[in-house]
C-alpha positions as CSV (number, residue, x, y, z in Angstrom):
1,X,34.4,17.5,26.8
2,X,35.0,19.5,23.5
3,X,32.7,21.6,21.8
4,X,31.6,19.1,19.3
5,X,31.5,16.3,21.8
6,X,27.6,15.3,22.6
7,X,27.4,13.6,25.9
8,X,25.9,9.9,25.5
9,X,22.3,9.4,27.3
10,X,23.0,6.4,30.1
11,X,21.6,3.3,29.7
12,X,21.3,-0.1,32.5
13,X,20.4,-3.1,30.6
14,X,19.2,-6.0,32.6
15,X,19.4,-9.1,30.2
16,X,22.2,-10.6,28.7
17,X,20.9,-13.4,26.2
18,X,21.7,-13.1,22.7
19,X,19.3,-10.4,21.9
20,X,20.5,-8.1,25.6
21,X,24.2,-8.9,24.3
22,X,23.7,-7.6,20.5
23,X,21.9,-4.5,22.1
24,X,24.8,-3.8,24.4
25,X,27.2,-4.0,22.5
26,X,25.6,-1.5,20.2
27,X,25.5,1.1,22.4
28,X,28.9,0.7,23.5
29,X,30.1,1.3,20.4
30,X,28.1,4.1,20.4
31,X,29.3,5.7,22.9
32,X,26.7,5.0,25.5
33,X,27.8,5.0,29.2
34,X,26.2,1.4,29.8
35,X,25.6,-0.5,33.4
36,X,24.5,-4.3,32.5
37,X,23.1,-7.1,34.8
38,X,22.5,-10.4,34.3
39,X,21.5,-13.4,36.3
40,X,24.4,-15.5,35.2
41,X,27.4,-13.4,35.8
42,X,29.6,-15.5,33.0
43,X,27.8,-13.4,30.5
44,X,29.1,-9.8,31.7
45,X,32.6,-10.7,31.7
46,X,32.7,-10.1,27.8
47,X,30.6,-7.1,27.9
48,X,33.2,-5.7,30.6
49,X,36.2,-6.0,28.8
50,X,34.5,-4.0,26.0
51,X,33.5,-0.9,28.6
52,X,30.6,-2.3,30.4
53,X,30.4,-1.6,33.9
54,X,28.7,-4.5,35.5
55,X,26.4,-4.5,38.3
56,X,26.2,-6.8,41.1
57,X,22.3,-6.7,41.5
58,X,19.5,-6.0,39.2
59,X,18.9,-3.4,42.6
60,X,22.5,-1.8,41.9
61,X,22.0,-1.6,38.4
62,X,18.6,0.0,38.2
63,X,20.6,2.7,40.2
64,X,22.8,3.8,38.0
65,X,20.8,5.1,35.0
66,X,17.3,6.5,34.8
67,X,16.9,4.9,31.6
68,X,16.6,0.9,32.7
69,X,15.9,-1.2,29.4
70,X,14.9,-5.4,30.2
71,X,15.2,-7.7,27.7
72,X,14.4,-11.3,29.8
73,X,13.1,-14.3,28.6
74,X,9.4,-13.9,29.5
75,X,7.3,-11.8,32.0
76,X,7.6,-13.9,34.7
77,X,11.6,-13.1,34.8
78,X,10.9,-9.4,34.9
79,X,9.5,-9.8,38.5
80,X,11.8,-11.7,39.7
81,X,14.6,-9.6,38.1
82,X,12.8,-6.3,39.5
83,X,11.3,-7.7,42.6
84,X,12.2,-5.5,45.7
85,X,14.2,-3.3,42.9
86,X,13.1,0.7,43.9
87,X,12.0,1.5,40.3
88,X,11.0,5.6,41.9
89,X,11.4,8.3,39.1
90,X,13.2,5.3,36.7
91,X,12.1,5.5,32.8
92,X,11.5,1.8,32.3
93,X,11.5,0.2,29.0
94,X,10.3,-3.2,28.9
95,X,11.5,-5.5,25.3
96,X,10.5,-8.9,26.9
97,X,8.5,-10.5,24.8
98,X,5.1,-10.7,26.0
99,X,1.1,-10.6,25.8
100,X,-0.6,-7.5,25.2
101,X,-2.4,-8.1,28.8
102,X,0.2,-8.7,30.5
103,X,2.1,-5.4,29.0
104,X,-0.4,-3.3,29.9
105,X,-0.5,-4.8,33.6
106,X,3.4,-4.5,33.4
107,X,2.6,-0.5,32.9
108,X,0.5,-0.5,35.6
109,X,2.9,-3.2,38.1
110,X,5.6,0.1,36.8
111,X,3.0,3.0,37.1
112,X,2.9,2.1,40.9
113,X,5.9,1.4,41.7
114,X,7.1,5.2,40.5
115,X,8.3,4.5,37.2
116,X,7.7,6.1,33.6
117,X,6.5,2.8,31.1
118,X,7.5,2.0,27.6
119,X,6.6,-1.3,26.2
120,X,8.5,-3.0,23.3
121,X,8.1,-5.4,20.5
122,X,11.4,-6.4,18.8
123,X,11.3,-7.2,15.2
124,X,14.9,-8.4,14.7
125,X,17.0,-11.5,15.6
126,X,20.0,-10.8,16.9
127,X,22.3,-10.1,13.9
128,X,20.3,-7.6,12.8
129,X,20.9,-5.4,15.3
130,X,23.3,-2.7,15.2
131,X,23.1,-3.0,11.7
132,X,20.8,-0.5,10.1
133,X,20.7,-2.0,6.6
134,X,19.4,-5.5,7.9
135,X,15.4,-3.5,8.5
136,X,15.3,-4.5,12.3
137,X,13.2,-1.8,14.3
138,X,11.3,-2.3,17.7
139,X,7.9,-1.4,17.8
140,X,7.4,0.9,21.4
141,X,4.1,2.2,23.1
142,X,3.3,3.7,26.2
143,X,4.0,7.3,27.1
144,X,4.6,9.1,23.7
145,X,6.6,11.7,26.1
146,X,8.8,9.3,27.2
147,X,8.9,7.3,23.7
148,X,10.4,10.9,22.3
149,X,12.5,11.7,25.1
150,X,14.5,8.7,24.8
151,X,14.1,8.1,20.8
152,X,17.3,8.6,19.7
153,X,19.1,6.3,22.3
154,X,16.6,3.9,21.8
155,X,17.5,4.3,17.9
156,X,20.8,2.9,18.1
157,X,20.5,-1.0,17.9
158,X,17.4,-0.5,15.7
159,X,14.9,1.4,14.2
160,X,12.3,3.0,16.2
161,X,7.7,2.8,15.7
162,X,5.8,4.1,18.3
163,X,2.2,2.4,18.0
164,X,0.4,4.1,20.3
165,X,-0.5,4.9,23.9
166,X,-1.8,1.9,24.3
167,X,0.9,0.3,26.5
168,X,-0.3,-3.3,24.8
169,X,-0.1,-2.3,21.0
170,X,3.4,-2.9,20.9
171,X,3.1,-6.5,21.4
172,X,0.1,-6.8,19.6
173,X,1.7,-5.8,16.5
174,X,4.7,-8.3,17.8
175,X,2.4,-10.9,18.0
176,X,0.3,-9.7,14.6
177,X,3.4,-9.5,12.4
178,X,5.2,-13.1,13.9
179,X,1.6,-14.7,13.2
180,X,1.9,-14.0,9.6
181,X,4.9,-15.1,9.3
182,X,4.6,-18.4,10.6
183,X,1.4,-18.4,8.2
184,X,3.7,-17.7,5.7
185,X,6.1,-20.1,6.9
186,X,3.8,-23.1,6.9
187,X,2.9,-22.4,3.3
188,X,6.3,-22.4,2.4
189,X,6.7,-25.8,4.0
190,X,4.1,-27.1,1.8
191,X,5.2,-26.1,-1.2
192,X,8.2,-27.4,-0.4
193,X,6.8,-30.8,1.0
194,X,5.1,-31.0,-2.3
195,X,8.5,-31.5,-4.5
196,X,10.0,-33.4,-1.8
197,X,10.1,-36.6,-3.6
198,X,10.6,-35.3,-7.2
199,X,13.7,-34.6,-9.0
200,X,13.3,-30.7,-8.3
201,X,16.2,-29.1,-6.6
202,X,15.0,-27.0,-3.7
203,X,17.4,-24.3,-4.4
204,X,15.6,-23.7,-8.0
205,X,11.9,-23.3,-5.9
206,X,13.1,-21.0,-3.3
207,X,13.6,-17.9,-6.0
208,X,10.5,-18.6,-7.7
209,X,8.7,-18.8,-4.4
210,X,10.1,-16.2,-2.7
211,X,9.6,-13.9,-5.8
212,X,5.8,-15.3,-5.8
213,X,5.2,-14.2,-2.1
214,X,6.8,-10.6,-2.6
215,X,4.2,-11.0,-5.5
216,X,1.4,-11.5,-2.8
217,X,2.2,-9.1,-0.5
218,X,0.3,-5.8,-1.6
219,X,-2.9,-8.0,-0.8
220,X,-3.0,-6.9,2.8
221,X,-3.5,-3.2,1.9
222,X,-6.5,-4.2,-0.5
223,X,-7.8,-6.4,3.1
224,X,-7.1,-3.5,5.1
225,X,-9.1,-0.9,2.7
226,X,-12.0,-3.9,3.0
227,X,-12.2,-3.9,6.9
228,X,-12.5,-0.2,6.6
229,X,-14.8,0.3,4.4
230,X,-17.3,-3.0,5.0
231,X,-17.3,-3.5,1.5
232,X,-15.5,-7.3,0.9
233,X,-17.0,-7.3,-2.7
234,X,-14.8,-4.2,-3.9
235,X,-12.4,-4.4,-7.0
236,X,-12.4,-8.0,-5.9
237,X,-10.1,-9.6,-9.0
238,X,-10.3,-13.5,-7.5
239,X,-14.2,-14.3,-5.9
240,X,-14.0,-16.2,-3.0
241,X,-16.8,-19.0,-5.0
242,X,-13.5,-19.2,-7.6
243,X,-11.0,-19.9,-4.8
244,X,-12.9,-22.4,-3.3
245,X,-13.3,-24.3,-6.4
246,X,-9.9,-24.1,-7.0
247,X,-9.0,-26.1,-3.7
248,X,-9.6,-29.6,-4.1
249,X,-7.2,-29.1,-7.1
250,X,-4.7,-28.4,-4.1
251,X,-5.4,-31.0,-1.7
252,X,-6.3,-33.5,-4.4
253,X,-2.0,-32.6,-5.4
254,X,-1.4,-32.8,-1.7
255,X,-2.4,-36.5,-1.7
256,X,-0.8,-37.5,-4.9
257,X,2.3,-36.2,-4.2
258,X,2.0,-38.0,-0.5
259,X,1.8,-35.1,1.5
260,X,-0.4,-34.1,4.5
261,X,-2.6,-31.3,4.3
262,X,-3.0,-30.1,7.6
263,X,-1.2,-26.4,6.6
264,X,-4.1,-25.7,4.5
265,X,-6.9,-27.6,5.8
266,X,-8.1,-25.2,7.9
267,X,-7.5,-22.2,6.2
268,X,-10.0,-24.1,3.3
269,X,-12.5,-25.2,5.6
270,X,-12.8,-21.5,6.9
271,X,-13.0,-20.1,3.3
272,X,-15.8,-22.5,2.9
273,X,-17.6,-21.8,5.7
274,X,-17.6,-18.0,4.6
275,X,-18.9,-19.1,1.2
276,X,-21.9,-20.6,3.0
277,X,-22.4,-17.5,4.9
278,X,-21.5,-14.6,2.8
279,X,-21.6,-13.2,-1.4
280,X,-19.9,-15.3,-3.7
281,X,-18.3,-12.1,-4.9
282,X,-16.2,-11.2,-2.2
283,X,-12.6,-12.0,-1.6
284,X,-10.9,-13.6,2.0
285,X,-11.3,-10.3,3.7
286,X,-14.5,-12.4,5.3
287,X,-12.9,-15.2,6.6
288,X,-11.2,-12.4,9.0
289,X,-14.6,-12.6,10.8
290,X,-15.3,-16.1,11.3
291,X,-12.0,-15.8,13.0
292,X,-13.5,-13.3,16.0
293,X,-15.1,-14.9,19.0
């Protein structure tokens, strides 16, 4: 090793799908020493030819490194993956995609079987990893000791949030953040419903909604200030008794144009309901508690 050579932290992956296979390959090419393991063998064979060494077992590969990242399909592979495995003095970092419960049992399932926790939340497809310009990150939480000790390797396929202590947080903001935007999705797929049938080129609404979204945005800070303070009623530009005036205009558009409203049905029936209950002069930020069980 030179002078100016840093040696590469070791990493064992266990997961090869098209998320395990972008973050491998990532730190290959950073240099990483890297042990990978996946239950279909097929899907090493790349991975070797490009410096992989490939374990036999999920056993033989949590061996290797002390740093053991799993990227599975769901939580129920991670025990299989890991049953038997001796996980004693192993820094375990878990990207499955899961529940905040069962995360935070996961750190205790790790906790007695001798093993540092770090949970993960994966904001990224595939392509976007490795590629820093894309936005990608991966929320973590769990030991903050842990979270720092291994930050910078854990840096390399994407950029890095710790969220707390908490080892659930990390998938709740998973789960948070991929719940607005399949809100914002099915919005999307009403406006576009709503032109479906008229001599309006798609490609000429996407710009004008996407630009209209961006637009929106901001809005969540103004909510967040709300649920601090209490106070739904403050600098309020659009009163929730407006809105709800506004929305047979929508749904009455909806029918015209031959188009279910089942997107935004609920959301108005909820906004509604709030109007009933609460000031006129307040925004949406209310409709956040009707929402709580």
């Amino acid at each position: 090793m030179t002078q100016n050579t840093v040696e590469k932290s070791a990493v064992t992956l266990l997961g090869l799908g098209a998320m395990g296979a972008a973050l491998a390959r990532t730190w290959l090419a950073a240099g990483h020493p890297l042990t990978v393991w996946n239950r279909n063998p097929h899907r090493s064979a790349a991975l070797a030819a490009e410096g992989a060494r490939v374990a036999d077992s999920a056993a033989e590969a949590v061996a290797a490194s002390t740093l053991v990242v799993v990227c599975l399909l769901d939580d129920a592979s991670v025990d299989e993956a890991l049953a038997g495995v001796d996980l004693t003095d192993r820094d375990l970092v878990n990207l499955t995609t899961s529940t905040p419960a069962q995360a935070r049992a996961r750190a205790e399932w790790a906790r007695e079987r001798g093993a540092r926790y770090l949970d993960g939340g994966i904001m990224a497809v595939p392509p976007m990893i490795g590629v820093p310009e894309a936005g990608g990150y991966v929320f973590y939480s769990g030991s903050r000791e842990l979270f720092e000790r291994h930050q910078e390797t854990l840096g390399v396929p994407a950029g890095t949030t710790y969220v707390g202590e908490d080892a659930g947080f990390a998938a709740l903001h998973d789960v948070a953040l991929l719940s607005a935007m399949y809100g914002m999705f099915a919005g999307s797929a009403h406006a576009f419903a709503l032109i479906r049938k008229e001599d309006i080129d798609p490609a000429s609404l996407a710009p004008l909604l996407a630009d209209w979204l961006v637009a929106m945005a901001p809005a969540v800070h103004r909510t967040a200030d709300r649920l601090r303070s209490g106070d739904y009623t403050k600098d309020v530009a659009s009163p929730l008794a407006m809105q709800v005036a506004g929305t047979p205009t929508l749904l009455s558009t909806a029918e015209q144009q031959g188009v279910s409203p089942e997107l935004l049905s609920p959301y108005f029936d909820l906004m509604r309901r709030r109007l009933g209950e609460g000031s006129e002069e307040e925004d949406l930020t209310g409709v956040i508690d009707l929402l709580l069980r």
